[in-house]
N, C-alpha and C positions, 0 to 999 in steps of 0.2 A: 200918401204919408210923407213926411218933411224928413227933408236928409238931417238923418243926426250929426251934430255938433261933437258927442264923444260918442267913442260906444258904450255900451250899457254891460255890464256884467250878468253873468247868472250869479253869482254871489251877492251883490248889491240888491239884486229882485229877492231873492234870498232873507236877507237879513231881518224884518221884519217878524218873519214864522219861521228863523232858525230854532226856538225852543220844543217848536211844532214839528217841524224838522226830527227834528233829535229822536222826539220820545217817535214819530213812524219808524225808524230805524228799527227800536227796541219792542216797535209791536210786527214789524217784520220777522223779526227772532223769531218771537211767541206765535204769530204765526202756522209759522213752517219746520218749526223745531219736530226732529224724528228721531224716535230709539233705533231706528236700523240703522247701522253701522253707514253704509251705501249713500245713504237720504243723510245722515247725517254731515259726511264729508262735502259730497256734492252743495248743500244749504250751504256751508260754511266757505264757500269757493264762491258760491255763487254772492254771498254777501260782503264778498272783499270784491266783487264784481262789478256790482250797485252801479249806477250811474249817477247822476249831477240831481235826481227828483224832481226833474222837469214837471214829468204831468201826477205827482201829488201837489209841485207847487202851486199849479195850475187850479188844483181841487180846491185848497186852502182859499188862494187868493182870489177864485170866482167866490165862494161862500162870504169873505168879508166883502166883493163886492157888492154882492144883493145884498147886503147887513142883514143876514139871517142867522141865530143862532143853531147850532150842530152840531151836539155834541158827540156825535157819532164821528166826527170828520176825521179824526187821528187814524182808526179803523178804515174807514172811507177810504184812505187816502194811501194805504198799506196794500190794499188791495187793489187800488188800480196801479201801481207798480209791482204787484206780482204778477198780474197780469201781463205787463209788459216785459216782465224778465223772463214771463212763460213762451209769449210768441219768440223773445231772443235766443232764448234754447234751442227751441226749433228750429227757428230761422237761419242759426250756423248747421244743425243736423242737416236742415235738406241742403244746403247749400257747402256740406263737409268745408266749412271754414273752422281755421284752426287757430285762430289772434281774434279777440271782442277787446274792446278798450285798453290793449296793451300786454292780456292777460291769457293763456290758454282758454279757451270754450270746455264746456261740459264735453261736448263729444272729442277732442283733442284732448283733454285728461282723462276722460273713463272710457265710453266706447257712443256711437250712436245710438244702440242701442237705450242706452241706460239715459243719454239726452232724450229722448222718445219720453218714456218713461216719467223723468225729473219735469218734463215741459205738461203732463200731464200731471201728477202731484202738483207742483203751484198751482195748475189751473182748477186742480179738486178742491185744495185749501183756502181759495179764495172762494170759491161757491160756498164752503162750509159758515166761513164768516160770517157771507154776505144774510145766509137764509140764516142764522143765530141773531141778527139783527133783526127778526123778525117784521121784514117792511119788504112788500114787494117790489120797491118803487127802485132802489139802486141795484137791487137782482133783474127788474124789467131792462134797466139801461143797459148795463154791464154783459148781459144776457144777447141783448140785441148786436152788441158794438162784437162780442166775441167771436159772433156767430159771424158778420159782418168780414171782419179780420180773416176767418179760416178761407171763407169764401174766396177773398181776394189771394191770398196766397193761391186756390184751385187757379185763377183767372192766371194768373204768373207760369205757373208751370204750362198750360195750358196754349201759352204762345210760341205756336209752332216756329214760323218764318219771320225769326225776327226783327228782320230788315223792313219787316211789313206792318209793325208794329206800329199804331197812330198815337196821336195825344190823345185821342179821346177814348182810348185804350189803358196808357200813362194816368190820367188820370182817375180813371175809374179804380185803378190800382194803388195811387196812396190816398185817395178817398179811404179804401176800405182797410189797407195797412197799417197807415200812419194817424190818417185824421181821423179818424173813426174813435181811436180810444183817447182824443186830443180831447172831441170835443163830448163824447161821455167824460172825461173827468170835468171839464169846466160844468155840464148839464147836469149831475151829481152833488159839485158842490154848492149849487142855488136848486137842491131839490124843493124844499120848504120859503123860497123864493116866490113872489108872484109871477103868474104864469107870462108874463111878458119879458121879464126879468132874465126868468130862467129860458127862456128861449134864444133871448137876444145872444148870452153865453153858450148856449149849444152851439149858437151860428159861429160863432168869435171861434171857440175851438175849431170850428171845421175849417175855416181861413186860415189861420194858424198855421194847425197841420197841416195843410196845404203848404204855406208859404214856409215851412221848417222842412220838407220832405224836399220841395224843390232845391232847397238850397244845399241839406244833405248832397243831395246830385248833385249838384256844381261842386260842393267842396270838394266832391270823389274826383273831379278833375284838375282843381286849381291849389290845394292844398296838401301839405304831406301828412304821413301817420301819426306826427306829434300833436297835432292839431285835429285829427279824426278818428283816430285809433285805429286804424285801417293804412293798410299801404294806399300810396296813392295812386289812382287807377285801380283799384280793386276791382271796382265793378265791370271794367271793360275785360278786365282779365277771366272773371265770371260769367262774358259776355252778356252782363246785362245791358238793356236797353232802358238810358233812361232819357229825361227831356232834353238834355244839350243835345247827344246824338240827337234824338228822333225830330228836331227843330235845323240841324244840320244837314243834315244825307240831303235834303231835296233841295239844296243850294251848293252841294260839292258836284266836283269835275267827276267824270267817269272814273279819271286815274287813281281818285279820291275814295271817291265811293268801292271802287275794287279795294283799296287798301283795308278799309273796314271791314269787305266781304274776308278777305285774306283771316285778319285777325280772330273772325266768329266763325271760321272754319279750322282754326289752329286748338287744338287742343289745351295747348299750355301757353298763349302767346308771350312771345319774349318782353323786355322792358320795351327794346328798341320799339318794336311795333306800335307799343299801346303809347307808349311818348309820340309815334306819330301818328297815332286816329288822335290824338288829344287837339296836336297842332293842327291836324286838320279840321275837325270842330270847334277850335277858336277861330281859324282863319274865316270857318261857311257863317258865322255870326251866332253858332247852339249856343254858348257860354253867354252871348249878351242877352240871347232872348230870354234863356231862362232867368236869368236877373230881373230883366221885364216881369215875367208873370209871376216870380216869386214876388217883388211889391205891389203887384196886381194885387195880389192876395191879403197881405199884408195890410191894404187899404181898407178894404173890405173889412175884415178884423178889426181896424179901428175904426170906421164905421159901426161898429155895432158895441163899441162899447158907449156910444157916445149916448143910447137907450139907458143908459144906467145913471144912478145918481152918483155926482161926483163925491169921491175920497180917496184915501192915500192906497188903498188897495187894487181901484180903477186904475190910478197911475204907472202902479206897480205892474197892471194886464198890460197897459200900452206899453211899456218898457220890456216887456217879456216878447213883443212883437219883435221891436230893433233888434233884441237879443238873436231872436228864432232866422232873421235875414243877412245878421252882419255878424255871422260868428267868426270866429279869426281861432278861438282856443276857448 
């Protein structure tokens, strides 16, 4: 992929299907709207929550790529962001985090309990949708990708010794986290697409997600929480392991490598600490490689869109790539 010249906005990607935009918002409401007091409050948190509609934009702007008409897409595209604000529920529950994009989480305002609970509600309300559309074909996807996602989250908890933790571990993990519902929305919205069409877009998403999940990781190290919504270093403080470490440890000094053990043995590690496993994974080379394999990725991804016939909405998939590798804010 060619170094960009500017960066690319997610607004700019945007602007095309901001009308589109708008009215998923309004079918997010209709959605998930509840008479219980409880569901009620929580929906109305969670919808000041929203993120940026990444992957509905993703839905819309595969669907005008294959130039197939859909008129279900607005629906379509509600739904695969409920979906993704149901695994976000959970994903601060298991992980009792208490800040998502600047904002208290469900379980820091009500209880985990009751995120449990709200992460299941989205995930009913969208199956409701999906089978009211009467088509098995984005309940087959959606169905596959969800199931996919739970999976991966078991694979996470799952790793015991984490220092032991491979890439070929890493990545089977935002395979099934992140790309997974990447590249079901792009494969969704070229359902009625010729089948090569809508493939090439299944693969695009999965690059993608790839190369936006790696980069997430690096931002958790080289960025701060205005920029991520997240303290920075959150993740080491979590003691997650993601690619910078797991590309780093097997190129640090002993004294290095005990520094990290120290840190994944500390219950609450101080700043001091995680500011120096940070410096010590930039210095072993973790930060540059993952750069590397996030345009790995990225290439790939444009690679496949190049199976499509050119228009202003292909454009708009490649510009969403830059976007997914050189986020800054």
């Amino acid at each position: 992929m060619q170094e960009q010249v500017a960066r690319v906005s997610l607004g700019e990607i945007q602007r095309p299907i901001a009308v589109e935009l708008e009215e998923i918002v309004a079918e997010l409401r209709r959605i998930i709207v509840g008479d219980f007091p409880i569901i009620a409050a929580a929906n109305e948190h969670l919808l000041r929550m929203k993120g940026k509609l990444f992957r509905p934009t993703l839905l819309l702007l595969s669907q005008r790529a294959a130039q197939v008409a859909e008129p279900r897409a607005t629906t379509l595209a509600a739904v695969v962001e409920l979906i993704h604000l149901a695994t976000l529920v959970h994903d601060d529950s298991v992980d009792h985090s208490v800040l998502r994009r600047g904002m208290p989480t469900i379980n820091a305002l009500f209880s985990h309990q009751v995120a449990v609970i709200m992460g299941d509600y989205l995930y009913s309300r969208a199956i409701i949708e999906l089978v009211n559309l009467g088509d098995l074909e984005p309940l087959r996807v959606f169905g596959r990708v969800t199931n996919e996602m739970t999976v991966g989250e078991m694979r996470q908890l799952e790793a015991h010794d984490r220092l032991a933790y491979s890439e070929e571990q890493y990545d089977q993990l935002i395979r099934a986290k992140t790309a997974s519902l990447v590249s079901g929305a792009c494969e969704v919205g070229a359902l009625r697409a010729a089948p090569d069409h809508r493939a090439a877009l299944a693969r695009f998403g999965l690059h993608l997600g790839m190369a936006f999940q790696i980069t997430d990781d690096l931002l958790d190290y080289t960025q701060t929480e205005a920029v991520t919504g997240k303290p920075s270093g959150l993740d080491l403080k979590e003691h997650k392991v993601t690619l910078p470490l797991i590309a780093a440890l097997g190129r640090m000094t002993p004294a290095k490598r005990q520094l990290v053990v120290r840190l994944m043995e500390t219950p609450e590690p101080s700043d001091e600490i995680v500011a120096a496993v940070i410096r010590a994974v930039e210095a072993a080379g973790g930060l540059e490689y993952a750069r590397r394999r996030a345009q790995g990725r990225a290439q790939q991804a444009e690679a496949e869109l190049d199976l499509l016939p050119p228009s202003p909405a292909r454009d708009a998939l490649r510009d969403s790539i830059a976007y997914a590798v050189d986020r800054r804010s």
